[in-house]
C-alpha positions as CSV (number, residue, x, y, z in Angstrom):
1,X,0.0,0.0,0.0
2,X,1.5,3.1,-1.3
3,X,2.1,6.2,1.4
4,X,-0.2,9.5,0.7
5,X,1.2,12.4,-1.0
6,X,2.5,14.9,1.6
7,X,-0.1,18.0,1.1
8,X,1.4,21.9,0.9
9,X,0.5,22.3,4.9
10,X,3.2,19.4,5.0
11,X,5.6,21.2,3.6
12,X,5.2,24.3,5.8
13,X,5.4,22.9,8.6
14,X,8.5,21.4,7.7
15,X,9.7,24.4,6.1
16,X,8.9,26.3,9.4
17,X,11.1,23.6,11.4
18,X,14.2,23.8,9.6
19,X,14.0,27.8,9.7
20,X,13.0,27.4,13.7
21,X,16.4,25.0,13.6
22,X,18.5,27.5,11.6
23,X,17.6,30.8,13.9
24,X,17.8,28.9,17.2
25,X,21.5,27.9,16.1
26,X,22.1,31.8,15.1
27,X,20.9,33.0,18.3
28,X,22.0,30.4,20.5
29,X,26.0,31.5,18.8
30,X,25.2,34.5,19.5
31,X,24.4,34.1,23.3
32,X,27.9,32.2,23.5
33,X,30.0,34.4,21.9
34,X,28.0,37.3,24.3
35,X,29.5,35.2,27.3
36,X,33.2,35.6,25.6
37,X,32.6,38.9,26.0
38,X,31.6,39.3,28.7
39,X,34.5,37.2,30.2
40,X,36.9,39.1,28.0
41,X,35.6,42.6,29.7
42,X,35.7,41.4,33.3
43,X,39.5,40.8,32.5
44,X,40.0,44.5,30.8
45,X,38.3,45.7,33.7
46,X,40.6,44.2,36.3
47,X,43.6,44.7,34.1
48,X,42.6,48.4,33.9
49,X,41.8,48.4,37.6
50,X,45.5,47.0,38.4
51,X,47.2,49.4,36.4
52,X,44.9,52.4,37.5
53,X,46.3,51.6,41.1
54,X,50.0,50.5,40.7
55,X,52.9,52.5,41.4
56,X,53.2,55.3,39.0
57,X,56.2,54.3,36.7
58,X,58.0,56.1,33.8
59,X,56.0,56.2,30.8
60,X,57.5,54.3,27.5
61,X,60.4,56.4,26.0
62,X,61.1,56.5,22.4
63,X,62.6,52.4,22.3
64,X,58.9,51.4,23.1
65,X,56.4,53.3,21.7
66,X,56.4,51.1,18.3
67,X,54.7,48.7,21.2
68,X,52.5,50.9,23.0
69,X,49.0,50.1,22.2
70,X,45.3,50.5,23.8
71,X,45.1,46.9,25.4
72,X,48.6,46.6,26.6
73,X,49.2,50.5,28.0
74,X,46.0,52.5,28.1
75,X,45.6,53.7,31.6
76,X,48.8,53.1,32.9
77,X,50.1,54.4,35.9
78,X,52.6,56.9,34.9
79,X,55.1,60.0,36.2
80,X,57.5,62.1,34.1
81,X,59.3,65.2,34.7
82,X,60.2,67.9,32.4
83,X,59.3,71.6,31.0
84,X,56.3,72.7,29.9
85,X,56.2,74.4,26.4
86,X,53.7,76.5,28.2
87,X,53.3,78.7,24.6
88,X,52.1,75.7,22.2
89,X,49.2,74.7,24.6
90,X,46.2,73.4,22.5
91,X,42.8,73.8,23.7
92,X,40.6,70.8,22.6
93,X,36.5,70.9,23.4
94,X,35.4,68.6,26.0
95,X,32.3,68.1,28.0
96,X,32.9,66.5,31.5
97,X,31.2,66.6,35.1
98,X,32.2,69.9,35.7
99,X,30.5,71.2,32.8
100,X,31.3,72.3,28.8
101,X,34.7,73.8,28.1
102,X,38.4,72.4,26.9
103,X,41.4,70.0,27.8
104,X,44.5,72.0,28.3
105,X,47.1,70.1,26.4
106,X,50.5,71.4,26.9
107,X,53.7,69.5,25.4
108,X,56.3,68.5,27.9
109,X,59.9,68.3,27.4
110,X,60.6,65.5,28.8
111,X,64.5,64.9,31.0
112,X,64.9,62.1,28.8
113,X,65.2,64.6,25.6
114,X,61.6,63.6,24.1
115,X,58.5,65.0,24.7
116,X,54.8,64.6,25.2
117,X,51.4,66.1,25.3
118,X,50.3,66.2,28.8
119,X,46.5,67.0,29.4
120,X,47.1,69.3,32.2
121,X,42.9,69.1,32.8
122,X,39.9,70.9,32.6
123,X,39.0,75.2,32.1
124,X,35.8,76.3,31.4
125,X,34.9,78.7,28.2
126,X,36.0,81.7,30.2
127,X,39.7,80.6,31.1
128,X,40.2,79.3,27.9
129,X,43.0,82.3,26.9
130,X,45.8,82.2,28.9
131,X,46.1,85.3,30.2
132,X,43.1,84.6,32.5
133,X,45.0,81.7,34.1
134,X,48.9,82.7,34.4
135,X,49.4,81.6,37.6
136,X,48.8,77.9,36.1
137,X,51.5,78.2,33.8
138,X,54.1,76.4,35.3
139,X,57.8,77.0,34.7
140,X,60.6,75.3,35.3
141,X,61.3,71.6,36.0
142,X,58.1,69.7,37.2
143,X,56.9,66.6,37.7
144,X,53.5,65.3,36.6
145,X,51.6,62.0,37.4
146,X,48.6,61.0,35.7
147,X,47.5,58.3,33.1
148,X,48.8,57.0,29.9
149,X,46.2,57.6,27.4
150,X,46.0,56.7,23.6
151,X,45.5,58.8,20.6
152,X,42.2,59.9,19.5
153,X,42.7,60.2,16.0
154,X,40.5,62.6,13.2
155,X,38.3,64.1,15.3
156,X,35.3,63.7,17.6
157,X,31.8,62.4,16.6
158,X,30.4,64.0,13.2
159,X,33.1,66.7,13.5
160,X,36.6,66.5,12.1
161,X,39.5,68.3,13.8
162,X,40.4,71.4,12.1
163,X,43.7,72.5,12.9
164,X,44.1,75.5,10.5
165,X,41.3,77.0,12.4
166,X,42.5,75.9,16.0
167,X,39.4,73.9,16.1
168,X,40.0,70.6,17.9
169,X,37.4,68.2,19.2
170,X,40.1,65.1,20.1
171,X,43.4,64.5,21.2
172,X,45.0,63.5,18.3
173,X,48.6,63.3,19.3
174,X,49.6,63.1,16.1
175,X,48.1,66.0,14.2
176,X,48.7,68.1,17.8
177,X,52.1,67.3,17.5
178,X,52.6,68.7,13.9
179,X,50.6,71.7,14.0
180,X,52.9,72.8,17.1
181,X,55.7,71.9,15.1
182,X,56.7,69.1,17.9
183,X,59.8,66.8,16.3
184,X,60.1,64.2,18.9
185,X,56.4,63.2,20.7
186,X,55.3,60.2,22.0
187,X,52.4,58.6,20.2
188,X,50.6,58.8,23.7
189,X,49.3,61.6,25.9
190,X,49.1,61.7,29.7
191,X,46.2,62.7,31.7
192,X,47.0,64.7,34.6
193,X,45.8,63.6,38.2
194,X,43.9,65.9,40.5
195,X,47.5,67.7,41.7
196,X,46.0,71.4,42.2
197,X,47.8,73.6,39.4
198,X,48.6,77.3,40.8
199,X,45.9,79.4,40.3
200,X,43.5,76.6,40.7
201,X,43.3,76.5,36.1
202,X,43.6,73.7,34.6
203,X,41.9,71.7,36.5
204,X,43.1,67.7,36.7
205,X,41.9,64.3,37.2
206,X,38.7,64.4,35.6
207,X,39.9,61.1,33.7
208,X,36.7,58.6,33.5
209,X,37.8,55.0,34.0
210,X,34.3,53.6,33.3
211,X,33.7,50.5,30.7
212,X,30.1,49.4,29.7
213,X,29.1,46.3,30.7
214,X,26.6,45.0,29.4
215,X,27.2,41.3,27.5
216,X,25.3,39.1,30.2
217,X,22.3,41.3,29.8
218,X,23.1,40.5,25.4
219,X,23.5,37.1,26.1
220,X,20.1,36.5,28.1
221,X,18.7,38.1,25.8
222,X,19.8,36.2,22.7
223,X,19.4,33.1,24.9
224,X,15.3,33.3,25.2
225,X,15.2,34.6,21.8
226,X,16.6,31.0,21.1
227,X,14.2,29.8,23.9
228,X,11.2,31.2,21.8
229,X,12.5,30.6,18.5
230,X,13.1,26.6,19.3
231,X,9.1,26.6,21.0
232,X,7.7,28.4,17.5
233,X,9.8,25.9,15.3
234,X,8.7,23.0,17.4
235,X,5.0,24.4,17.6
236,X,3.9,23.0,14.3
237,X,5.1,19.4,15.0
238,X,3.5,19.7,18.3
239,X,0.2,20.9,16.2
240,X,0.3,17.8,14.1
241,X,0.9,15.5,16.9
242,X,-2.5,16.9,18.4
243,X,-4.0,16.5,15.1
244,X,-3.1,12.7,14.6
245,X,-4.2,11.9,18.2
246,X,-7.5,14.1,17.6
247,X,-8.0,11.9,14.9
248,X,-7.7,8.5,16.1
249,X,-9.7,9.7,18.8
250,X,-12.6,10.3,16.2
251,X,-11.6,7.2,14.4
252,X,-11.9,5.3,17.4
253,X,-15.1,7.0,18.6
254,X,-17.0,5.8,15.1
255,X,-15.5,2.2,14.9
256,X,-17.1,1.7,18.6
257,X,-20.3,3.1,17.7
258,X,-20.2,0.6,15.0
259,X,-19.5,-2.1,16.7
């Protein structure tokens, strides 16, 4: 006896199954790969939290900084002295607890002959020329102790640095560097701690050390999307099971009134 031609509702349910299959595998990657993550920001957090809190050290000189990078250096406890090149400062926007204004960076010579951008902190709009904050123009050999920051190439979100104009909107090391006609500058810049500067301009330490976390709350999320999608591919077999024992209840139901 020959088996009965599958019908066109046969075929979409089966059609719906292998799709159910197909996303639940996609989501339930996803949800893994979330959990990588998440394991991978737990260690950049304690990494960041270790070097936040060591001994400040001397920052990489001119032998290292083909090595300094983001994951390896960012954040790093650092302390240099030097002379500020208090007449190429560069003001750069910035928004930050204290309100809207710029980052004071100011290139210092460093005693080991090279030099770097040191973000000497915070002013608001109306210390942003230097004559309204002299006293914070510090001369002679200093010392500063802050963190090791990385370049922040081009420019800020939707707006480009423009340093023919003097308009800045990141701390491009780089492009800071040239436009102050700096020869020898590390491919990092410092943030100043809270140290008071004289005059109480720039202001320091406003540094945020603050990562997003969110990859558990990703990877729940992608893991009931799994969870639904495996219950709506599994929902039309589950259908046709009911249908079959619906039936044979019927079926069973005549042949006993027959009999």
């Amino acid at each position: 006896m020959s088996r009965p031609a599958r019908g066109p509702g046969s075929a979409r349910r089966w059609a719906a199954v292998a799709a159910g299959v197909v996303l639940f595998c996609g989501f339930m990657g996803l949800g893994v790969w979330q959990l990588f993550r998440l394991q991978w920001k737990l260690d950049l957090i304690a990494r960041v939290d270790a070097r936040v809190h060591a001994a400040a050290v001397a920052p990489p000189g001119p032998r290292a900084w083909s090595a300094v990078s983001r994951t390896a250096d960012e954040y790093r406890h650092v302390r240099v002295h030097g002379r500020f090149e208090n007449g190429k400062e560069t003001l750069v926007q910035a928004v930050t607890e204290a309100g809207p204004g710029f980052w004071v960076m100011t290139p210092l010579r460093t005693d080991q002959g090279f030099e770097v951008l040191v973000n000497r902190g915070f002013v608001p709009p109306d210390k942003a020329a230097p004559a309204t904050r002299r006293e914070g123009a510090v001369g002679g050999e200093t010392a500063v102790t802050g963190l090791l920051r990385i370049s922040e190439p081009h420019g800020g979100f939707l707006r480009a640095n423009r340093p023919t104009d003097g308009r800045w909107y990141s701390r491009d090391v780089a492009a800071i560097a040239q436009a102050r006609g700096l020869s020898r500058t590390a491919p990092y810049f410092i943030d100043a701690d809270a140290t008071p500067n004289p005059g109480g301009w720039p202001r320091g330490g406003l540094t945020v050390v603050r990562f997003r976390n969110s990859h558990l709350v990703y990877a729940l999320t992608w893991f009931g999307m799994a969870g639904m999608t495996a219950l709506w591919g599994a929902w039309p077999l589950i259908e046709r099971r009911r249908s079959r024992r619906a039936a044979g209840a019927r079926l069973s139901l005549v042949h006993g009134q027959r009999n």
